[in-house]
C-alpha positions as a Markdown table, in Angstrom:
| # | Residue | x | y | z |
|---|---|---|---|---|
| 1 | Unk | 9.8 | -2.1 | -7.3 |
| 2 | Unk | 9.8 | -3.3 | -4.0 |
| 3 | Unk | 7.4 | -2.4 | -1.1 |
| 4 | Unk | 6.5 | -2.2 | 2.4 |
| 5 | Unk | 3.0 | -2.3 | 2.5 |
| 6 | Unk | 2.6 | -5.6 | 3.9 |
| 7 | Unk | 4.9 | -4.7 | 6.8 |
| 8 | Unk | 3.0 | -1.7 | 7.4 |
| 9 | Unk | -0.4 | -3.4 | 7.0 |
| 10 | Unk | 0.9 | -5.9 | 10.0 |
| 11 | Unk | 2.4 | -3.0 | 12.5 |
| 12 | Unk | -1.2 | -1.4 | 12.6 |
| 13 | Unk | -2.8 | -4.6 | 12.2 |
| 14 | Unk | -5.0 | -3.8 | 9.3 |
| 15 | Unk | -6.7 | -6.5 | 6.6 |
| 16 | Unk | -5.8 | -6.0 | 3.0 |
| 17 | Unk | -9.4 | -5.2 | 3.1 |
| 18 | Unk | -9.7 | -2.3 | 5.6 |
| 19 | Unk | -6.7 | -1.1 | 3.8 |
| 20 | Unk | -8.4 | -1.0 | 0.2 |
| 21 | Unk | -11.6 | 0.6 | 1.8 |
| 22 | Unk | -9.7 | 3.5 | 3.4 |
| 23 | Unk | -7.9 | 4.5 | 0.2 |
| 24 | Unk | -10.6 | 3.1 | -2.8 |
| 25 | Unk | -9.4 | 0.3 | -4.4 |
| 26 | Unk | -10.3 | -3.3 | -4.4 |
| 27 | Unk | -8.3 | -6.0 | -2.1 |
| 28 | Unk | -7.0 | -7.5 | -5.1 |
| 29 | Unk | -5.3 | -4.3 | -5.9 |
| 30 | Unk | -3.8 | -4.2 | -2.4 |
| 31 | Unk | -2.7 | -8.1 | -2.9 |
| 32 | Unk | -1.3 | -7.4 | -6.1 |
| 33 | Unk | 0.4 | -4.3 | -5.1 |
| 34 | Unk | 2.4 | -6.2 | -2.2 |
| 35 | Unk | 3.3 | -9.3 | -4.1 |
| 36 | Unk | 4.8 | -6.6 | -7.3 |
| 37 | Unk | 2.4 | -7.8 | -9.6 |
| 38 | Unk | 1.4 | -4.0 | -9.9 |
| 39 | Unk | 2.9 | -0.9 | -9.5 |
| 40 | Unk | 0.7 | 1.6 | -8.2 |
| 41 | Unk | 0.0 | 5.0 | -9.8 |
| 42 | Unk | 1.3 | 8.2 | -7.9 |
| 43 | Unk | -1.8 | 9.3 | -6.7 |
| 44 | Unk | -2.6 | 5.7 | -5.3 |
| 45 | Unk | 1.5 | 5.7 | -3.8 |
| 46 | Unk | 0.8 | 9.1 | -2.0 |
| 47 | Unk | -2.9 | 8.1 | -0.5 |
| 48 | Unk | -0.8 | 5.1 | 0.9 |
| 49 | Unk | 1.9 | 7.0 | 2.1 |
| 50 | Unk | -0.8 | 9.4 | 3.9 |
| 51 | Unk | -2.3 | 6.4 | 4.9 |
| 52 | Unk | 0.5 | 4.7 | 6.6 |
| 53 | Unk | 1.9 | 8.3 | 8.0 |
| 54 | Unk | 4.8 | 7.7 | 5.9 |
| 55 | Unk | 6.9 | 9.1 | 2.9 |
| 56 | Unk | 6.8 | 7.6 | -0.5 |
| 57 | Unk | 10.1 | 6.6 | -0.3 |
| 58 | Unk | 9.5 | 4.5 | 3.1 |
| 59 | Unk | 6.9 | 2.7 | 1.1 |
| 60 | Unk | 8.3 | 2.3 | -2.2 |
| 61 | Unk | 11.7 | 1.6 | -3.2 |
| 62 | Unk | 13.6 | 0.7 | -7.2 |
């Protein structure tokens, strides 16, 4: 699964940190999650995409 996190981490110029605060994980989860060494739950996908003002789709893709 590839995703766009990292991109959209840069265009608001967040940290993986800030990032993991605002939606409850750990930075390592956010680091793992943008180099697809994990997959993220759908809860965790649809925090992101509310996060990011996105869809799930503009985040995520097979």
């Amino acid at each position: 699964m590839k995703n766009n996190i990292r991109v959209e981490r840069a265009r608001l110029r967040i940290s993986q940190q800030e990032l993991a605060d605002a939606i409850g994980v750990t930075r390592q989860t956010i680091y793992a999650i943008e180099n697809d060494k994990f997959i993220p739950s759908t809860e965790l996908a649809l925090k992101m995409s509310a996060y990011f003002g996105k869809t799930v789709n503009e985040l995520f893709s097979l």
